[in-house]
KOLTORZA-131681 format. One record per residue (C-alpha): residue in three letters; residue number from 0; chain; x, y, z. Coordinates in pm, 1 decimal. Example, Ala and Ser with C-alpha at 12.3 -4.5 7.8 and 13.67 -1.06 7.14 Angstrom:
<recs>
("ALA"; 0; "A"; (1230.0; -450.0; 780.0)) ("SER"; 1; "A"; (1367.0; -106.0; 714.0)) 
</recs>
This chain:
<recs>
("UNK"; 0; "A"; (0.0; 0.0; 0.0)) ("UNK"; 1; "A"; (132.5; 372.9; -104.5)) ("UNK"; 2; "A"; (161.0; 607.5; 219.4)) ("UNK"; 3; "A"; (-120.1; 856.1; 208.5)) ("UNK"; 4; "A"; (-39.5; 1227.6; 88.8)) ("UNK"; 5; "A"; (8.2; 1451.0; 354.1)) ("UNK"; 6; "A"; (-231.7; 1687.2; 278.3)) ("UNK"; 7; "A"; (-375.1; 1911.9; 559.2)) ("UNK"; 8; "A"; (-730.2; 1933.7; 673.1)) ("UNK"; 9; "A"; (-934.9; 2216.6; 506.0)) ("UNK"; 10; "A"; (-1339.3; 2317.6; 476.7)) ("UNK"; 11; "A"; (-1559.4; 2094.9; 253.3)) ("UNK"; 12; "A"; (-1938.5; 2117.2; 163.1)) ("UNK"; 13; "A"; (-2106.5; 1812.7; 163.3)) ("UNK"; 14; "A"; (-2377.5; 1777.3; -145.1)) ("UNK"; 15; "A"; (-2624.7; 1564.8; -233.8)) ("UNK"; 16; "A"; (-2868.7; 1633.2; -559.6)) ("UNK"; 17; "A"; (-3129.3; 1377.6; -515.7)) ("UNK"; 18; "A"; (-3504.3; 1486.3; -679.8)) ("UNK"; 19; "A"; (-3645.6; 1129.9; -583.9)) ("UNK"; 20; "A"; (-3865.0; 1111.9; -230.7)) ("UNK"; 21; "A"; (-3639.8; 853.9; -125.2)) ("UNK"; 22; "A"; (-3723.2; 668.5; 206.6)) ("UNK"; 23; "A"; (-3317.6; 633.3; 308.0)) ("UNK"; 24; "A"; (-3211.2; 947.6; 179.8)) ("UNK"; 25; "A"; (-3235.1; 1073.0; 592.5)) ("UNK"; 26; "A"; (-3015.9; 741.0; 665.8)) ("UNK"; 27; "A"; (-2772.2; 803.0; 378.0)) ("UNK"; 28; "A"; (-2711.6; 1184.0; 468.9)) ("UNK"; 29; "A"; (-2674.5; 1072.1; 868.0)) ("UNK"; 30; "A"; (-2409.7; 864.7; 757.6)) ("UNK"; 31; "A"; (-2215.0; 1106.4; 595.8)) ("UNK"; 32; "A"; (-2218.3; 1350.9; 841.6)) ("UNK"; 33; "A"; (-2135.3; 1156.6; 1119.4)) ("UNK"; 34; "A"; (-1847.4; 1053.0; 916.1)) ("UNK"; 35; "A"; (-1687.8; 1407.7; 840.5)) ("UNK"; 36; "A"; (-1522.7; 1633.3; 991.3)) ("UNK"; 37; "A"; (-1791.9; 1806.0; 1169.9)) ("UNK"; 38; "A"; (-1685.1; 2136.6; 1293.1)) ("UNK"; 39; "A"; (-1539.5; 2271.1; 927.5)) ("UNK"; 40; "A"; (-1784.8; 2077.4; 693.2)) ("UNK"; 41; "A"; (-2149.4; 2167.5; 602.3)) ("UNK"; 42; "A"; (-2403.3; 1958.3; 413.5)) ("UNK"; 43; "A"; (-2647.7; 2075.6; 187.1)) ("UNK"; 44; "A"; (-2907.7; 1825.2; 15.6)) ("UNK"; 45; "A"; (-3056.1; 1953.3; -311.7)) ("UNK"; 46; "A"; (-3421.1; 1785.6; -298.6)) ("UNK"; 47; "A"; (-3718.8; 1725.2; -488.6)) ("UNK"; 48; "A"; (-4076.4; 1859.9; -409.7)) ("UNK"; 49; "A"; (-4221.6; 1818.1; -102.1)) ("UNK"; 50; "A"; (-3983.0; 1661.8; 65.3)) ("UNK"; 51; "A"; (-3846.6; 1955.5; 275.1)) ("UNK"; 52; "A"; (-4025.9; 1938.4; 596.9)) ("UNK"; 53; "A"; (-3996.3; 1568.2; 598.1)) ("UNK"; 54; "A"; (-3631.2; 1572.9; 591.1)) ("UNK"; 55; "A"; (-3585.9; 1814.7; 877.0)) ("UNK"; 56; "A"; (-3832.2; 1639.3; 1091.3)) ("UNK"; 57; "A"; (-3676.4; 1324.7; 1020.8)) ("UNK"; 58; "A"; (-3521.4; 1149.7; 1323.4)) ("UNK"; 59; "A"; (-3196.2; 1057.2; 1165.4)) ("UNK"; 60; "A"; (-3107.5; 1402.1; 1066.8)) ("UNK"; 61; "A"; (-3220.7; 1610.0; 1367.7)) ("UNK"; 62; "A"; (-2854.9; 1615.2; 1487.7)) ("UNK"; 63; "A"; (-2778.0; 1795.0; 1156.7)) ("UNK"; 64; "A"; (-3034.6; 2053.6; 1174.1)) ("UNK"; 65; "A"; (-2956.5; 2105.4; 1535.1)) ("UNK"; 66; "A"; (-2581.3; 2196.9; 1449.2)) ("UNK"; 67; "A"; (-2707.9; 2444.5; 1238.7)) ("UNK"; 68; "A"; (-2472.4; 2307.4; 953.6)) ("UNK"; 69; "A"; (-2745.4; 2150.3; 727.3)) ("UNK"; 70; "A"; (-2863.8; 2346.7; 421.4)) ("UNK"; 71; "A"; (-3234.4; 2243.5; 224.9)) ("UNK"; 72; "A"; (-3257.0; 2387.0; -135.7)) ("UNK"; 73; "A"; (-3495.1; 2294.4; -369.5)) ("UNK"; 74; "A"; (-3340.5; 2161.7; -680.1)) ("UNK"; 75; "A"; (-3573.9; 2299.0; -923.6)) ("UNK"; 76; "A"; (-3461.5; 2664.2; -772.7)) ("UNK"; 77; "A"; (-3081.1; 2603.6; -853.1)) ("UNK"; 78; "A"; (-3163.7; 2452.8; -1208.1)) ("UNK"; 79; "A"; (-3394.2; 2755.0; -1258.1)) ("UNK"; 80; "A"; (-3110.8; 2938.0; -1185.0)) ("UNK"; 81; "A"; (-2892.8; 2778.3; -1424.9)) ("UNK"; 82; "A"; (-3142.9; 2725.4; -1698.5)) ("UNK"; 83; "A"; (-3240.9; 2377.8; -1687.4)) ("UNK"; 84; "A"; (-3552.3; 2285.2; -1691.8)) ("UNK"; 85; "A"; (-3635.5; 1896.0; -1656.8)) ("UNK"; 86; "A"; (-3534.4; 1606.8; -1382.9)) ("UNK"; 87; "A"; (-3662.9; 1344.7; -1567.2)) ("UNK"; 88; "A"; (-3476.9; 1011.1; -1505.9)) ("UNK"; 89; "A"; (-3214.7; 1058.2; -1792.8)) ("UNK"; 90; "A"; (-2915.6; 1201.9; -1677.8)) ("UNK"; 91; "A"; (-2871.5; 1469.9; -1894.5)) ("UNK"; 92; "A"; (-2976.9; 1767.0; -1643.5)) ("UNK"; 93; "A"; (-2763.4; 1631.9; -1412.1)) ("UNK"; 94; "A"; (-2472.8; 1615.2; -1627.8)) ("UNK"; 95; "A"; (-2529.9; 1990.6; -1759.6)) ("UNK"; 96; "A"; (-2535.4; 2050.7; -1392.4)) ("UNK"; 97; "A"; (-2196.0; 1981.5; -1306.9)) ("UNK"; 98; "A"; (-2108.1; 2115.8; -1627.1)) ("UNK"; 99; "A"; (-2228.2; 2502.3; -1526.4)) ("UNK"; 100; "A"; (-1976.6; 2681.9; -1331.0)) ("UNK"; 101; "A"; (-2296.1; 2820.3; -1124.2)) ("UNK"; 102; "A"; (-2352.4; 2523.9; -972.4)) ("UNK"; 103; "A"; (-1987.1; 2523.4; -830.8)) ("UNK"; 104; "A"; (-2018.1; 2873.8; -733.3)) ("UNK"; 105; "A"; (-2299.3; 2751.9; -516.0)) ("UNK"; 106; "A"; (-2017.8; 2657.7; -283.5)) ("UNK"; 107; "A"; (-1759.7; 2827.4; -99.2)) ("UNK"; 108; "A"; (-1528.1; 2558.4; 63.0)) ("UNK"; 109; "A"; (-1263.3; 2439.4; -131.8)) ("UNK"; 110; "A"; (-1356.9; 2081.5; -121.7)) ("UNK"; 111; "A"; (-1683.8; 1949.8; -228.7)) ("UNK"; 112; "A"; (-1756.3; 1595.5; -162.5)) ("UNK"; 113; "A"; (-2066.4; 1480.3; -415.8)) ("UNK"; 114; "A"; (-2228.3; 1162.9; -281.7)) ("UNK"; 115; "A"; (-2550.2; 976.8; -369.3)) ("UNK"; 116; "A"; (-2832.3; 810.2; -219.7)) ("UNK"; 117; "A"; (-2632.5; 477.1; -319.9)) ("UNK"; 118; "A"; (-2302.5; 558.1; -91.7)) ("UNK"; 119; "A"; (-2159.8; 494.9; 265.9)) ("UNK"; 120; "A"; (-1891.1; 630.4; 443.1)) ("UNK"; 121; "A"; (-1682.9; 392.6; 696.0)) ("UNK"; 122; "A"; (-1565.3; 483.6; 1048.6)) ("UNK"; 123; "A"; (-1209.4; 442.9; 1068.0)) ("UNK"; 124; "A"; (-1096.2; 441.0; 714.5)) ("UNK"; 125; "A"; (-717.7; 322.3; 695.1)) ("UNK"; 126; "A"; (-670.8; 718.7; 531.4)) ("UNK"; 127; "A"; (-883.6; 998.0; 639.3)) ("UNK"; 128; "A"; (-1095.6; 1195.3; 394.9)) ("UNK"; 129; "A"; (-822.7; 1505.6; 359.4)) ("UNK"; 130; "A"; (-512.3; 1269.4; 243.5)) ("UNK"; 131; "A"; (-722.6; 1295.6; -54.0)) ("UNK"; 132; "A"; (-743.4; 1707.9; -85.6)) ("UNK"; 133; "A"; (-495.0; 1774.8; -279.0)) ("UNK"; 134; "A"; (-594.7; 1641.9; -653.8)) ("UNK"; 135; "A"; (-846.8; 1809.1; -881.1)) ("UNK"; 136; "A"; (-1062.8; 1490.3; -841.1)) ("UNK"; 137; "A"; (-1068.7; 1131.7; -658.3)) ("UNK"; 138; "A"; (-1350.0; 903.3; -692.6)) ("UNK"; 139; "A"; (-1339.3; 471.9; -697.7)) ("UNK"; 140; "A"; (-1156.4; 355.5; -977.8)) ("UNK"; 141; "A"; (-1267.4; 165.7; -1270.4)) ("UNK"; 142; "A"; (-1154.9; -233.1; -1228.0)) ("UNK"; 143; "A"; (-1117.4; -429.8; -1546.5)) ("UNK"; 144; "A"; (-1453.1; -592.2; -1650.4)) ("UNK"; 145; "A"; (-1469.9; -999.1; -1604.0)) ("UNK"; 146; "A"; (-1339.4; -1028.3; -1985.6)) ("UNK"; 147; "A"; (-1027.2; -866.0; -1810.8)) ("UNK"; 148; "A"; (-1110.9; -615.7; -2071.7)) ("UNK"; 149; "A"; (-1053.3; -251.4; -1889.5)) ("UNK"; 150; "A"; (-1301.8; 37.2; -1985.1)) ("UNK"; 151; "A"; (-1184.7; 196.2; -2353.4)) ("UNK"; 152; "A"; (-1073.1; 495.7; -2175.7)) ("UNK"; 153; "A"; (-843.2; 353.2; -1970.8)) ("UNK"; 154; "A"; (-512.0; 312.2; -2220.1)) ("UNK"; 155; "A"; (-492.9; 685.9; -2252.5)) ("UNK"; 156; "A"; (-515.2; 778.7; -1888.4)) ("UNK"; 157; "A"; (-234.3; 847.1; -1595.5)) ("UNK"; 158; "A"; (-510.2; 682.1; -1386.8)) ("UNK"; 159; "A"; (-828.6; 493.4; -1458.9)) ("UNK"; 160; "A"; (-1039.8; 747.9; -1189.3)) ("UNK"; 161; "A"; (-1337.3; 750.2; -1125.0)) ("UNK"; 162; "A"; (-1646.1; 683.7; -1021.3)) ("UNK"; 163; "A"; (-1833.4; 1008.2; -994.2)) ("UNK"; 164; "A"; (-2100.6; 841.2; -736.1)) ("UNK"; 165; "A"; (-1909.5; 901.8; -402.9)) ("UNK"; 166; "A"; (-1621.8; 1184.0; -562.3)) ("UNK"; 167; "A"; (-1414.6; 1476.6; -365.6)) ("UNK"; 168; "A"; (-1380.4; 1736.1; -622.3)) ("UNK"; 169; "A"; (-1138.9; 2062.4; -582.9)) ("UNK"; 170; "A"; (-1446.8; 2347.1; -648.1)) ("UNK"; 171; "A"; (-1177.0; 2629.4; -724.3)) ("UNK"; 172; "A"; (-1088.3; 2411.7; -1026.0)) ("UNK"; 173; "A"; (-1411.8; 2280.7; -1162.7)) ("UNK"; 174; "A"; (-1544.4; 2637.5; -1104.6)) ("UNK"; 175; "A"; (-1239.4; 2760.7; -1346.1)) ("UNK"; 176; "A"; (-1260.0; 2494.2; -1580.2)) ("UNK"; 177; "A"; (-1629.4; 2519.2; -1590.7)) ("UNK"; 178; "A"; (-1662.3; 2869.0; -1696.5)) ("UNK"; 179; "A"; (-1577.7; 2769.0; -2027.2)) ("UNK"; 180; "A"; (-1786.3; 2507.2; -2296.5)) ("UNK"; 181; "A"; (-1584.2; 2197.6; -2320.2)) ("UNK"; 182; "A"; (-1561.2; 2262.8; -2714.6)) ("UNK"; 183; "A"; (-1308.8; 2511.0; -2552.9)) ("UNK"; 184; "A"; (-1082.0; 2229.8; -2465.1)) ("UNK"; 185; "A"; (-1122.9; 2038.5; -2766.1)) ("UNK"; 186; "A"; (-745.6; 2070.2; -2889.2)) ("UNK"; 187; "A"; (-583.5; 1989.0; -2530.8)) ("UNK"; 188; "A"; (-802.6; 1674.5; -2547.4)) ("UNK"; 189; "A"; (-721.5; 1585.4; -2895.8)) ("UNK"; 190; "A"; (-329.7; 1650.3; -2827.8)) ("UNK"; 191; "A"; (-370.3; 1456.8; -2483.9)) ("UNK"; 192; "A"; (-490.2; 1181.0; -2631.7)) ("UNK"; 193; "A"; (-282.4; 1121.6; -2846.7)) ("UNK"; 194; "A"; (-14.6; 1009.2; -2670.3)) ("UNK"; 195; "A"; (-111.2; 646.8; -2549.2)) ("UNK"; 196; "A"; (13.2; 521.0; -2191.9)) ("UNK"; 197; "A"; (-13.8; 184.4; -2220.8)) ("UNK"; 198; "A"; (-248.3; -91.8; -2304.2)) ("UNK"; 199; "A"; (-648.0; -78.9; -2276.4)) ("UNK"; 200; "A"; (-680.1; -426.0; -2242.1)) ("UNK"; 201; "A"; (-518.6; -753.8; -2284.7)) ("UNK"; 202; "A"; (-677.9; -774.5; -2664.7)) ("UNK"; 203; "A"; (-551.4; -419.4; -2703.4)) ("UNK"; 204; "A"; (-904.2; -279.8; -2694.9)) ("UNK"; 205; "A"; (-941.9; 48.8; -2866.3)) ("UNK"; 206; "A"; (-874.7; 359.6; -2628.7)) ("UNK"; 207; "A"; (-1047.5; 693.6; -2598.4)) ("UNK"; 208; "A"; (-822.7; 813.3; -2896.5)) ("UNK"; 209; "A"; (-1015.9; 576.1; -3067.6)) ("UNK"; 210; "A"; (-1344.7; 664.7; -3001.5)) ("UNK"; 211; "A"; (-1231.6; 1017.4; -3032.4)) ("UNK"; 212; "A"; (-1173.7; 969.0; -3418.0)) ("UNK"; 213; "A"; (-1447.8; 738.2; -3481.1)) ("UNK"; 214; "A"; (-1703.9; 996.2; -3338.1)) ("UNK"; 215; "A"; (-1515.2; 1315.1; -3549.4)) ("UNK"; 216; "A"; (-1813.0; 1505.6; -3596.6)) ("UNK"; 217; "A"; (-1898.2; 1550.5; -3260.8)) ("UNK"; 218; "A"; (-1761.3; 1755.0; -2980.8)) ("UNK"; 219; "A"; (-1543.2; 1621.1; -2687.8)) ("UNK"; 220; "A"; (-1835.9; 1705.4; -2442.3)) ("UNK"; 221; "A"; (-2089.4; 1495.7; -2666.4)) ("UNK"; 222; "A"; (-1874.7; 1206.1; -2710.9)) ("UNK"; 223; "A"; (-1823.3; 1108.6; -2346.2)) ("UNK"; 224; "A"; (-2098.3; 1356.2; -2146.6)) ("UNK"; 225; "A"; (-2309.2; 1102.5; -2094.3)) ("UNK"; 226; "A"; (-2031.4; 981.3; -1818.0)) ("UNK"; 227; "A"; (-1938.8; 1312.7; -1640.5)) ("UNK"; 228; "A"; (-1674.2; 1122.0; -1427.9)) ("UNK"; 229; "A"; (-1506.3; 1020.0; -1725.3)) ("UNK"; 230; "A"; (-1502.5; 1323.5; -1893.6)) ("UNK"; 231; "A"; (-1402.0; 1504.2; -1605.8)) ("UNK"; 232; "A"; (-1086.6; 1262.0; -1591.8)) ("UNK"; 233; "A"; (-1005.9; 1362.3; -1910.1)) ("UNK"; 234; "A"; (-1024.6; 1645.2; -1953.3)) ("UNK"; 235; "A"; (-824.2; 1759.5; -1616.5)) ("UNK"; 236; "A"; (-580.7; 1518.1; -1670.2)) ("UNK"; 237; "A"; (-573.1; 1636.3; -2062.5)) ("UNK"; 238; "A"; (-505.3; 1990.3; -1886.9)) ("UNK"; 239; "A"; (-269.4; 1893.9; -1635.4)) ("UNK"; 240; "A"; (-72.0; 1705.4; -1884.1)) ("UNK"; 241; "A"; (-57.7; 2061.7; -2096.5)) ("UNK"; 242; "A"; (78.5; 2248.2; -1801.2)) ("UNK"; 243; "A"; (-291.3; 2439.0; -1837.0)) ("UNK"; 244; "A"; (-454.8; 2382.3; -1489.6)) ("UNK"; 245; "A"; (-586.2; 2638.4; -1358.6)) ("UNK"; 246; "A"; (-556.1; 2574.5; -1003.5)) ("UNK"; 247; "A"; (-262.3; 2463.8; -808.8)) ("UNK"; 248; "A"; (-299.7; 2085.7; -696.2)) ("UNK"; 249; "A"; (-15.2; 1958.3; -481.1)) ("UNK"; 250; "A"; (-144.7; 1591.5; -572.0)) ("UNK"; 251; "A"; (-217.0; 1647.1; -949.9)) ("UNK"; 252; "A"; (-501.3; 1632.7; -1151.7)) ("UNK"; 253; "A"; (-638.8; 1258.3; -1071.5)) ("UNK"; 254; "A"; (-459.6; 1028.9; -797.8)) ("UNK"; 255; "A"; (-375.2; 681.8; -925.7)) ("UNK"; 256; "A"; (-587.8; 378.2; -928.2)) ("UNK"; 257; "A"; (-409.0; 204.8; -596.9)) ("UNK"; 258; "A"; (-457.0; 577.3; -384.5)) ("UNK"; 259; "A"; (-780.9; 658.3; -530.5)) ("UNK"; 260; "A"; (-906.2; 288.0; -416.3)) ("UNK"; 261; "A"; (-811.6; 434.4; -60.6)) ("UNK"; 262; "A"; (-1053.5; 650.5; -75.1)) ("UNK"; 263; "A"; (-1378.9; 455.9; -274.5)) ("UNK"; 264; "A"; (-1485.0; 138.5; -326.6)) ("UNK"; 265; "A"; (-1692.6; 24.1; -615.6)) ("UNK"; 266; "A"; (-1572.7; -241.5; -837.6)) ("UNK"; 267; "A"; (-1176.4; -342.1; -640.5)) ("UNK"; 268; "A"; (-1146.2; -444.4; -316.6)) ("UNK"; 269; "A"; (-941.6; -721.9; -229.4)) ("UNK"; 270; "A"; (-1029.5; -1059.1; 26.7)) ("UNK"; 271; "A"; (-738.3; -1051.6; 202.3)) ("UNK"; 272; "A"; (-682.2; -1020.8; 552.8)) ("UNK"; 273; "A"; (-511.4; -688.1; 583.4)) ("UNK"; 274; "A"; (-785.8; -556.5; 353.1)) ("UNK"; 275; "A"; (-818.1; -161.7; 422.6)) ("UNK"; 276; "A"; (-1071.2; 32.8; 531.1)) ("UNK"; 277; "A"; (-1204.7; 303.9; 244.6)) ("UNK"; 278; "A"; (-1335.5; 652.8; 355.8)) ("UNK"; 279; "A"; (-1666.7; 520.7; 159.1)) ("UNK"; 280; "A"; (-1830.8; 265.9; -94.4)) ("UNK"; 281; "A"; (-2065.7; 311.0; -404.0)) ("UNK"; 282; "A"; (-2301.1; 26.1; -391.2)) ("UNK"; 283; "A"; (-1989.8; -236.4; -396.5)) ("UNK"; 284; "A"; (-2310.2; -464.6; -356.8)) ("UNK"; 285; "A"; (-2403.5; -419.7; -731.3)) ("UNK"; 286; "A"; (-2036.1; -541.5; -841.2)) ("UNK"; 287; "A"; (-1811.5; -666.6; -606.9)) ("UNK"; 288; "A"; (-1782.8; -1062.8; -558.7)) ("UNK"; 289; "A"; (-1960.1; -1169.4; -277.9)) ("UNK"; 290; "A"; (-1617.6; -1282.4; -95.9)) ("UNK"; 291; "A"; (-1460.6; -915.1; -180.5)) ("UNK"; 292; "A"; (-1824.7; -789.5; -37.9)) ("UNK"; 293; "A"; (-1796.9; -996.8; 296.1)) ("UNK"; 294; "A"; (-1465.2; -875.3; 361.0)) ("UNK"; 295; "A"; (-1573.8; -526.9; 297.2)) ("UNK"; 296; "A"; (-1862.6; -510.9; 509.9)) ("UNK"; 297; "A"; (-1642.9; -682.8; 766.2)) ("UNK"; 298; "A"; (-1427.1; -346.3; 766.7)) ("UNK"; 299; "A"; (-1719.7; -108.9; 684.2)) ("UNK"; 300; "A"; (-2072.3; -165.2; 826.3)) ("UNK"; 301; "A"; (-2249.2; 106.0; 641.9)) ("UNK"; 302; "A"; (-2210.6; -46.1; 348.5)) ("UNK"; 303; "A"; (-2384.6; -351.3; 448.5)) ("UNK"; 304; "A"; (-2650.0; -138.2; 598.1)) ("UNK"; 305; "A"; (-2658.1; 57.6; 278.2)) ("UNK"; 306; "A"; (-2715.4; -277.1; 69.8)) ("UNK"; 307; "A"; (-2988.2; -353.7; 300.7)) ("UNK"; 308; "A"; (-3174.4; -27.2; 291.6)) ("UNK"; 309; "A"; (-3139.1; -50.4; -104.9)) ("UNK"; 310; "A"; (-3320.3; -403.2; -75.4)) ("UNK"; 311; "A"; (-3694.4; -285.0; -121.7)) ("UNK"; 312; "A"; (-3804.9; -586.5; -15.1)) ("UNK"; 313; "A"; (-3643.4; -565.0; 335.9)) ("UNK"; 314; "A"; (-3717.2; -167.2; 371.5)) ("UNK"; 315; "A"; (-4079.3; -145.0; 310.3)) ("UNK"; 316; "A"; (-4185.4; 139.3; -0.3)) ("UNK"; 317; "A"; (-3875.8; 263.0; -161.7)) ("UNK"; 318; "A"; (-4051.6; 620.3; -162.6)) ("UNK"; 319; "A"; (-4170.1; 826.1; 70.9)) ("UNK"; 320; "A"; (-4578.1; 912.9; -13.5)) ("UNK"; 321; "A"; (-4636.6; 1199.4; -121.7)) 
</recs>
């Protein structure tokens, strides 16, 4: 195992966008706060419609509200803000979203940890939370499929992270690089990716490159925004590699896979005995073995209480009624 950066401590905001009336959304946001760093993190949940007074009166996040470090906003006031106008399930809105530098001027702290209904932080993790605050962006990192065929992206990146699900992002940078349209960027990208660094895939796979050129008449954004963590990846690490980041980061653009596994779990984990503990899962359930799951929840009990929360059957209605 690497040592963990020495990076100090600093301010976060804690955010959740969830428009769904979701029964554990009160359990999911407990768990995260009890995990942080109280006394210099707040958490704000973006919600949907009528949900409001149900969240502050809800037992599990009463200890929240009382430390006066909770903020409830409507979602459909901060997409009114920035112009969009639907929440239906596709994931466009979100991904135009994260893609408006108005959303990351929401914030002020210079962390911004973006979990979802489907994440878990553990007590105890082997690295806490702020070894991590020094890159642009950490989340779990993308394990090779069962084909031992690793995501197409994969053989042009530094790092193959991450998962977007449970991510700490740097909001000075994403605010910069946000400020401009990702056709902006469209000749970093091109140059960055043109350089391969390594293989894909043990078939040699094509890479990003290659999906680059085979899409040619569209633009960088349309080609991967339908996965904002990947295109996030790229394009800071495209940027980084172009001595063009905007922001100082003492730990680089993206961490690599082995540090960024410290700090999510999704699709690696390992079974052996000296496993480590993560700062936080995103649904390893889904994914994960069940041996590598058993030894996770072993080191992590929120994420077996998360698993069982997401079992509808076991939980009762997965939505609150409205």
């Amino acid at each position: 195992m690497p040592p963990a950066p020495a990076y100090a401590a600093v301010a976060g905001d804690a955010v959740i966008v969830e428009p769904r009336p979701l029964r554990r959304l009160p359990v999911v946001a407990r768990n995260v706060w009890d995990q942080l760093p109280q006394d210099a993190w707040t958490m704000h949940i973006l919600h949907g419609q009528h949900v409001q007074s149900r969240l502050r009166h809800a037992e599990e996040v009463r200890p929240v509200v009382a430390s006066g470090r909770l903020r409830l906003l409507p979602l459909a006031r901060l997409l009114d803000s920035i112009g969009i106008v639907s929440t239906s399930s596709s994931r466009k809105w979100y991904n135009a979203m994260l893609l408006d530098s108005a959303f990351w001027r929401s914030f002020r702290a210079p962390l911004l940890l973006l979990f979802e209904a489907d994440t878990a932080l553990c007590p105890s993790p082997r690295w806490p939370l702020h070894a991590f605050a020094g890159f642009g962006y950490v989340g779990a990192p993308w394990a090779p499929y069962s084909d031992n065929r690793f995501p197409h992206w994969c053989r042009n990146l530094g790092s193959c992270v991450g998962n977007s699900g449970l991510s700490l992002w740097s909001r000075p940078t994403m605010e910069n690089v946000t400020a401009r349209p990702p056709s902006a960027y469209e000749a970093i990208v091109a140059e960055y990716l043109s350089v391969p660094k390594g293989v894909a895939t043990k078939r040699g796979v094509g890479s990003v490159r290659a999906l680059y050129e085979r899409r040619a008449n569209l633009s960088f954004s349309d080609k991967l925004i339908d996965h904002i963590d990947v295109w996030a990846s790229v394009l800071l690490q495209s940027l980084e590699h172009a001595g063009a980041l905007p922001v100082a980061l003492p730990g680089g653009a993206v961490p690599p896979s082995t540090v960024a596994a410290r700090f999510s779990v999704e699709t690696l984990y390992t079974t052996k005995a000296d496993a480590w503990v993560p700062v936080g899962v995103h649904k390893p359930h889904a994914y994960l073995p069940s041996a590598h799951v058993q030894r996770l929840y072993e080191r992590c009990k929120p994420a077996q209480e998360l698993a069982w929360w997401m079992n509808e059957s076991l939980s009762g209605p997965l939505l609150w009624e409205l």
